[in-house]
N, C-alpha and C positions, 0 to 999 in steps of 0.2 A: 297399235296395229295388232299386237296378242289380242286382247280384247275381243275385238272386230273377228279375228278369224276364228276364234272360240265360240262367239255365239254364231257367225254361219255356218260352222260343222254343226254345232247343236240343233243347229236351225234343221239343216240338212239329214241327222240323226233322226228328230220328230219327223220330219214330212216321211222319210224311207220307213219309219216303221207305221207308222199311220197308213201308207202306201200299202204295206203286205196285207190289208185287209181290204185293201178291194182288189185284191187278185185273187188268182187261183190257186189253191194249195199242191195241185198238181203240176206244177211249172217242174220240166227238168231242174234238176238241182237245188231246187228251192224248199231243202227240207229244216233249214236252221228258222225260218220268217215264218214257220204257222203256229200259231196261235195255243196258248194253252188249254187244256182241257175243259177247265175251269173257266178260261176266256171265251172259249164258244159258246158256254152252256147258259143261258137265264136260268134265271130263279126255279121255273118251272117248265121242264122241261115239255115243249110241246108233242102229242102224239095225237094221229089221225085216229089209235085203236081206241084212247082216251073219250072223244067226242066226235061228232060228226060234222062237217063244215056248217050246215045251216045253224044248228043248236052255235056253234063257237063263234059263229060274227062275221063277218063281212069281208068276203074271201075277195069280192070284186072292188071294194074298196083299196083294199092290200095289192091286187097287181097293179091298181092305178097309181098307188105311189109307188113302188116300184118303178111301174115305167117313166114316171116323173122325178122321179130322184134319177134314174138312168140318163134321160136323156137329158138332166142338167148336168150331171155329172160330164157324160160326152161331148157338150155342146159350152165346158167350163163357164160354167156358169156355178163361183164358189157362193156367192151370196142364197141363191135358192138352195143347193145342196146341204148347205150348213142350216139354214133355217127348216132342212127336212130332215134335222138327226135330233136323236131322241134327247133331253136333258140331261142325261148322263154322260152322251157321247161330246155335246156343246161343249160339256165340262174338261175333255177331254183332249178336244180336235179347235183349235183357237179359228177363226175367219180367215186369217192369213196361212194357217195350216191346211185349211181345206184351199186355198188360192193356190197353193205346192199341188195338193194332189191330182186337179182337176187340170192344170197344167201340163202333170206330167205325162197323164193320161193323152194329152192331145199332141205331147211330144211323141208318144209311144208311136199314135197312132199313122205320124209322120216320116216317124222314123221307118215306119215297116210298110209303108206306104200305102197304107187304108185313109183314104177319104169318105169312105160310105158313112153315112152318121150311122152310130149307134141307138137303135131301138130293139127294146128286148122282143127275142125274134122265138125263146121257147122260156116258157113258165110254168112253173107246178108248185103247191104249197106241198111243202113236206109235213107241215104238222102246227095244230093252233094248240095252246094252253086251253087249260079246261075254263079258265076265268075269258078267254075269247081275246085276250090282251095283250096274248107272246104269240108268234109263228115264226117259224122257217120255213124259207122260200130257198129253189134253187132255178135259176132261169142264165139265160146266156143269149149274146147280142150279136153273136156270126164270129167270134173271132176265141178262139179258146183261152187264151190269154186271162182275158175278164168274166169268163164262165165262173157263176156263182154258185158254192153249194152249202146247203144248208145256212144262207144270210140269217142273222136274225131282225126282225121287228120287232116292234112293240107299240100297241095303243096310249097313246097318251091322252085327253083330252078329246078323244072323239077320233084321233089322227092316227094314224100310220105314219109310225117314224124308225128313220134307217139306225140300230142298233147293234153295228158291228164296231167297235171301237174297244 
C-alpha cells in the first residue's frame, strides 16, 4: 500500500508541475510554479528586431498549430496533444502525463463552469529565431486562466511543435 500511494503522489507531483506550464504565470498567488529563466528561454532567443516574419518562415503555419494543439488540448484529447510536443518535450511529458493535464484542464473548466470550447480567440507571434525554427507566441482562449505568454515553439521536421516543457 506505501508503494501504491508513493507512486500516485509522484504521479500527481508530475502532472501539477507539467500542469504550471500551460497556465498563466500571472495567476494570483501563483509565484512559486513559473518556470525558470533558463526554462523559458530556447537556445536562441527569438526576436521580431532580429528578422522579419516573411524572411523567418511561416507565421501562418505556427497559429494553425497553435490552434490545433489548443483545441485538442481543450477538447482532452492527450494522444494528439502529445503527438504535437516537440521531441524534447515527449521526452519529458509521458502519454499518460499529458492524459492528467488535459483532464485537468476539463475539470477546471467544469469546475468554474465554462462549457464554451476553447479556441484561440487572440494571437500574436512575439518573435521567430533567426534560423525560422524557435518562436514565441502569446494568444488566449476567453478565459485568463489559460492566457499564454510568450509559449515557446519549435520547427521540427517541417512541423510546429508545442515547446513548453
Amino acid at each position: 500500500m506505501r508503494t501504491r500511494t508513493t507512486v500516485l503522489v509522484a504521479a500527481a507531483f508530475i502532472a501539477f508541475t507539467a500542469l504550471t506550464a500551460c497556465t498563466s504565470d500571472d495567476e494570483p498567488g501563483d509565484t512559486d510554479s513559473k518556470p525558470s529563466a533558463a526554462a523559458r528561454q530556447p537556445s536562441a532567443t527569438p526576436s521580431r528586431s532580429a528578422t522579419s516574419d516573411a524572411d523567418t518562415g511561416d507565421t501562418a503555419g505556427l497559429e494553425a498549430a497553435v490552434r490545433a494543439y489548443t483545441a485538442a488540448y481543450f477538447a482532452n484529447d492527450p494522444d494528439t496533444t502529445h503527438g504535437m510536443l516537440s521531441a524534447r518535450c515527449q521526452k519529458r511529458i509521458t502519454r499518460a502525463g499529458m492524459a492528467a493535464l488535459t483532464e485537468r484542464a476539463e475539470q477546471t473548466e467544469r469546475a468554474v463552469g465554462d462549457s464554451e470550447p476553447k479556441d484561440v480567440k487572440r494571437f500574436e507571434v512575439d518573435g521567430i529565431s533567426t534560423s525560422g525554427d524557435e518562436a514565441r507566441v502569446s494568444y488566449g482562449v476567453g478565459m485568463p486562466k489559460f492566457d499564454q505568454k510568450q509559449e515557446p515553439w519549435v520547427r521540427e521536421a517541417g512541423v510546429w511543435r508545442y515547446d513548453d516543457c
